[in-house]
N, C-alpha and C positions, 0 to 999 in steps of 0.2 A: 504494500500500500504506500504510495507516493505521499509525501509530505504535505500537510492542504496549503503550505505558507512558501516554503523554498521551490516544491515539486519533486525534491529530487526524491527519487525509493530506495536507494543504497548508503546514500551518502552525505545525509543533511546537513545543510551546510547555516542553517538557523540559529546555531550558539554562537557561531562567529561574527555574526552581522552586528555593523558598529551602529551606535546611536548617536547622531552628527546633528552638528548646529551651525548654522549658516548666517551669514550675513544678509545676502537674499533669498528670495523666494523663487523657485522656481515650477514652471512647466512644461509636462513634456506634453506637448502637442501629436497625440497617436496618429497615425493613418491606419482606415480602420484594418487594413490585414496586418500588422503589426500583434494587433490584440493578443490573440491565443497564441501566438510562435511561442516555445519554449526558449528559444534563441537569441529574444527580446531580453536587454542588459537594463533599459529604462527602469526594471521593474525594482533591480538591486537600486537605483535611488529613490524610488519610492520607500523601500522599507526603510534604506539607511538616514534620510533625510526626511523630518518630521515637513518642512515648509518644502518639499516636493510633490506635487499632484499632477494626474492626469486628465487632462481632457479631450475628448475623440475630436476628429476635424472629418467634416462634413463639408462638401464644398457649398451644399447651399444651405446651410442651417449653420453658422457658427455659434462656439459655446459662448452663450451669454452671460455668464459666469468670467469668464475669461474677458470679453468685451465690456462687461463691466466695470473691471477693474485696470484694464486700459485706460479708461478714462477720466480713472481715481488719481487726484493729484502727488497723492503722498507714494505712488510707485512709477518709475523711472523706469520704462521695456525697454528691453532688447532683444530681438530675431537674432538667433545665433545660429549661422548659416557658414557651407563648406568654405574652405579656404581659400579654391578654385574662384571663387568670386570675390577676391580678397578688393576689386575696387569699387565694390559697393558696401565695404563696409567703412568703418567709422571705430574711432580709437578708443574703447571703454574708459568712461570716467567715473570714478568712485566718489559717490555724494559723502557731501561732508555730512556731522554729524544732525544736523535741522533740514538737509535733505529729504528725499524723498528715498525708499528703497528700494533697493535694484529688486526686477524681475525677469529670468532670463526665460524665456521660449525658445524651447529646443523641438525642432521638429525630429518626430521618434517616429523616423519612416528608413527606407533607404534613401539615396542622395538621389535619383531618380525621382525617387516620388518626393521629394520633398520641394524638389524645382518648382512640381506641378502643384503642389499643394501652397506654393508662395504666387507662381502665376495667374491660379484661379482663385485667388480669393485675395480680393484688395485691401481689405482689414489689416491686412499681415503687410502688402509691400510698403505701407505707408509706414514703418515702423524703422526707428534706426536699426543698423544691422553690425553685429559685431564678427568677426569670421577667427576660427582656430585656427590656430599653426602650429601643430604639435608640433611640440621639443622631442617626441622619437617616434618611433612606428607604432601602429597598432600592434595591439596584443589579440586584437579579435581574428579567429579564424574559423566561427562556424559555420559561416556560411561562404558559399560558393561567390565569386564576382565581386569579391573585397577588390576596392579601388585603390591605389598607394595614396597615400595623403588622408586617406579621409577616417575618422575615427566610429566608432559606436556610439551611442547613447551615450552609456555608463563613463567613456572613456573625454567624451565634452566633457563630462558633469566635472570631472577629475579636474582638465583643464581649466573649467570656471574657476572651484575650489581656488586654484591655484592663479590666476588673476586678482581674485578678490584678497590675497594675500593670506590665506589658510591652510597652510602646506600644509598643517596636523592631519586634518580633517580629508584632505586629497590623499593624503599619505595612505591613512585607513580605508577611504572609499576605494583606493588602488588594489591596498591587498585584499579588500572583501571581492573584489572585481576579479583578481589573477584567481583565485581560493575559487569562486564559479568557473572561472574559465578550465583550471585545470582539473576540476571534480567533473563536468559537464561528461566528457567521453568516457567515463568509467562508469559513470552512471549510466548511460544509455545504452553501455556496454553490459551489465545486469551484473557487474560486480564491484566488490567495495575499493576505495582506493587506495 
């Protein structure tokens, strides 16, 4: 019987997971065949990050939830979008303390569907945009047609962390991150690891 929280059936990985605190608040913006993939890394900062939530994206129903608070002045968005379009983005600035706090939207698709998911819905282009440049290579490799440059969910969230000046807390979501990655094929594999 698989874990109803982590998933995994050999090799739960549920005692390890860190309880992180952030500076901002973030979203992972689903596309909806993202949802059920077991392969989906978004999910590890849901659990690690209390101010991390999800909201499905619909291209003709956005979460209103989400649009609402776009337009809340006490939080500061940002679209955080591949690297590959590094000249549309814009250089993260950290509010001082009577600021407003960051909110990051991370689209939690592949980089494919995330183009489409920025081009059909204007809500999102009109949003400053900040773009990752990872400092190393991805660690993800479970799915087929990983692009060079471009990271996972889990692996932005890492990045952010680490913008926002929280190495601690990037440090932890890192190794809760590798700690899935390398349990993942042992488990699917139906033995312990």
């Amino acid at each position: 019987m698989a874990c109803q929280r982590c998933g995994f059936q050999f090799n739960c990985i549920c005692d390890i997971e860190p309880q992180l605190q952030s500076a901002a608040d973030f979203v992972l913006l689903t596309h909806p065949r993202e949802c059920n993939k077991d392969t989906n890394t978004g999910v590890l900062m849901t659990r690690a990050l209390p101010s991390c939530r999800v909201e499905m994206w619909h291209r003709t129903q956005p979460p209103q939830r989400l649009l609402d608070q776009l337009q809340n002045p006490h939080y500061q968005a940002w679209l955080v979008f591949p690297s590959d379009e590094q000249h549309l983005a814009q250089p993260l600035t950290l509010p001082t303390a009577t600021d407003a706090k960051i909110l990051f939207i991370i689209l939690d698709a592949t980089w494919q569907e995330a183009r489409k998911m920025v081009r059909k819905s204007p809500w999102l282009s009109q949003l400053p945009r900040i773009a990752i440049t990872p400092q190393q290579t991805s660690n993800y490799a479970l799915r087929r047609n990983q692009q060079p440059g471009h990271l996972c969910t889990c692996e932005v969230g890492i990045e952010l962390l680490n913008l926002l000046q929280q190495p601690q807390a990037a440090q932890q979501l890192q190794t809760y991150f590798n700690y899935f990655i390398n349990t993942y094929h042992a488990d699917k594999s139906g033995h312990a690891k």
